[in-house]
C-alpha positions as CSV (number, residue, x, y, z in Angstrom):
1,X,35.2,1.7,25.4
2,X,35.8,-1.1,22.9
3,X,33.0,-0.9,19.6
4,X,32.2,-2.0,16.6
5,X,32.7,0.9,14.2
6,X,29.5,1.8,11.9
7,X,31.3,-0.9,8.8
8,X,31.2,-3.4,11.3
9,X,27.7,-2.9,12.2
10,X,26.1,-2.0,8.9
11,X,28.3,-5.0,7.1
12,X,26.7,-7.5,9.4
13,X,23.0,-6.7,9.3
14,X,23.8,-6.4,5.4
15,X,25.3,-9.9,5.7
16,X,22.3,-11.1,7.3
17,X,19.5,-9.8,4.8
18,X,21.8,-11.8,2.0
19,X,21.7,-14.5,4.6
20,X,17.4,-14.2,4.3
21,X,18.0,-14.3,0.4
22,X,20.5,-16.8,-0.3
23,X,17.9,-19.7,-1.4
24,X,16.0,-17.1,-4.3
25,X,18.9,-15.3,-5.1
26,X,21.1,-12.3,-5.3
27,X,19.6,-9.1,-3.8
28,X,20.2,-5.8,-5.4
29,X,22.5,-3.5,-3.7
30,X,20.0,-0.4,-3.3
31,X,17.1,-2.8,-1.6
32,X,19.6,-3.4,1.2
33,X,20.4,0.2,1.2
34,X,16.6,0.7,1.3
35,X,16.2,-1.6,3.8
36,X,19.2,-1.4,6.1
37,X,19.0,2.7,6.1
38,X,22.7,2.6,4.7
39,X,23.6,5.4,1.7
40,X,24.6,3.2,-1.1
41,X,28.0,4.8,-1.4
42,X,28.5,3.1,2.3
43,X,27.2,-0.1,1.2
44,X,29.3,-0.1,-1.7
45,X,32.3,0.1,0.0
46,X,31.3,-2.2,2.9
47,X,30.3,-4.7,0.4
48,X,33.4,-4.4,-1.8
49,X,35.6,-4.8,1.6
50,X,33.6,-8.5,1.9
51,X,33.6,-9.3,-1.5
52,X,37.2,-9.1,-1.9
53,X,37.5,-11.1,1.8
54,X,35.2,-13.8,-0.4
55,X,32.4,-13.7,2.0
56,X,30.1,-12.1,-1.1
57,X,29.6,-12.7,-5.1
58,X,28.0,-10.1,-7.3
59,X,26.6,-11.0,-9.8
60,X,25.7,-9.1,-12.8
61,X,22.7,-8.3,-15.1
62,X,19.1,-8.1,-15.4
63,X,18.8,-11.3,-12.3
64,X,21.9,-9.8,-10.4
65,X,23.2,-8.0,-7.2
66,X,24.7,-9.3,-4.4
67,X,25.0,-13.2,-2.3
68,X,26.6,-14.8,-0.1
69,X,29.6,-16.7,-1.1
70,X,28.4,-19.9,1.3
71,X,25.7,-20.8,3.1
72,X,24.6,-18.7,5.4
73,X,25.8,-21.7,8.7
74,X,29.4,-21.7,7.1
75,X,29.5,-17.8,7.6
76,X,30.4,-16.4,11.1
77,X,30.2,-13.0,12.6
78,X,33.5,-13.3,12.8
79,X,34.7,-13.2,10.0
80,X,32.4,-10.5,8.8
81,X,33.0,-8.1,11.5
82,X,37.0,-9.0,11.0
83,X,36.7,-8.8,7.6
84,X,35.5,-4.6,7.7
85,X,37.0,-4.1,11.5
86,X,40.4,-5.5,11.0
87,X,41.7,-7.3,14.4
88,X,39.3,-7.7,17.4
89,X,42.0,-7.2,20.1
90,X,41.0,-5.2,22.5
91,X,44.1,-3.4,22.9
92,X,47.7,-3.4,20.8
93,X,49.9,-5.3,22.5
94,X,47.2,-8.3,22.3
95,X,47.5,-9.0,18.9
96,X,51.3,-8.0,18.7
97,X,53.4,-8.2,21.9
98,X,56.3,-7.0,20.0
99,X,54.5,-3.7,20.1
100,X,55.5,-2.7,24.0
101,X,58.6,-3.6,25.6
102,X,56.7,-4.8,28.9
103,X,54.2,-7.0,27.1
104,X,55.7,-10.1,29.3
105,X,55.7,-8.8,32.3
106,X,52.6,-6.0,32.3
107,X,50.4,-7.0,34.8
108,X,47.1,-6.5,33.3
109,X,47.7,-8.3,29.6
110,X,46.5,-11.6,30.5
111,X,43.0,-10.0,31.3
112,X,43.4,-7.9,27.4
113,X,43.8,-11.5,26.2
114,X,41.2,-13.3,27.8
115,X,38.9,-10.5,26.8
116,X,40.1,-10.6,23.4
117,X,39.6,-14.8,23.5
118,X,36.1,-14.2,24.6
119,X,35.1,-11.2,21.8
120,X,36.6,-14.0,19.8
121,X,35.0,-17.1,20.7
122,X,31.6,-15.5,20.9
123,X,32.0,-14.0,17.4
124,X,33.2,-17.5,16.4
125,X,30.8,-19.0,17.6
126,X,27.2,-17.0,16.0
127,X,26.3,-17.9,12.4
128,X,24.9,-15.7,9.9
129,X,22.2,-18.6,10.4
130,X,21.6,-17.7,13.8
131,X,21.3,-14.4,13.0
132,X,18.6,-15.0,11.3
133,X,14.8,-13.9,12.5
């Protein structure tokens, strides 16, 4: 079964609550805690992970926390959920056909690919705007 791990998950609806925020400002990190259900120590690390992949800013002080690093429509799920998950192909050989000596002639890695193509262009394609309620 292909999934999104817990980081991928969590990281996203965290995304998406800054997403809600990003015209009054930065949100502190133990509101989305709060309001996610995530353990701040998680959060923290999720949010690090997407800080350094610039898709967040913290900012510090008595007015600070955490915001987007753009606009909420120049953000994709993609990127987010690459950004924690690492690549999104659904199997090895996909995102490195150096990996198995029969990647050019195995009979089922176009269909790895074309699922990989469509996990991609569906992510690609879904703003944190959209995402929005």
């Amino acid at each position: 079964m292909i999934r999104i791990s817990t980081r991928g998950r969590y990281g996203l609806r965290a995304m998406v609550q800054l997403a809600e925020a990003f015209e009054t400002g930065p949100v502190l990190m133990r509101t989305i805690a709060a309001e996610q259900d995530i353990s701040l120590k998680y959060l923290h690390a999720v949010l690090t992970t997407l800080k350094g992949a610039g898709l967040v800013r913290s900012v510090r002080g008595a007015h600070g926390g955490y915001s987007l690093a753009r606009p909420p429509s120049k953000i994709t799920a993609k990127e987010v959920v690459q950004a924690l998950e690492g690549s999104l192909a659904p199997v090895a050989c996909v995102a490195d056909g150096g990996l198995c000596e029969r990647a050019e002639s195995c009979a089922v890695r176009n269909l790895w690919r074309d699922l990989g193509n469509a996990i991609d262009s569906t992510l690609s394609g879904v703003t944190l705007a959209d995402l929005m309620p």
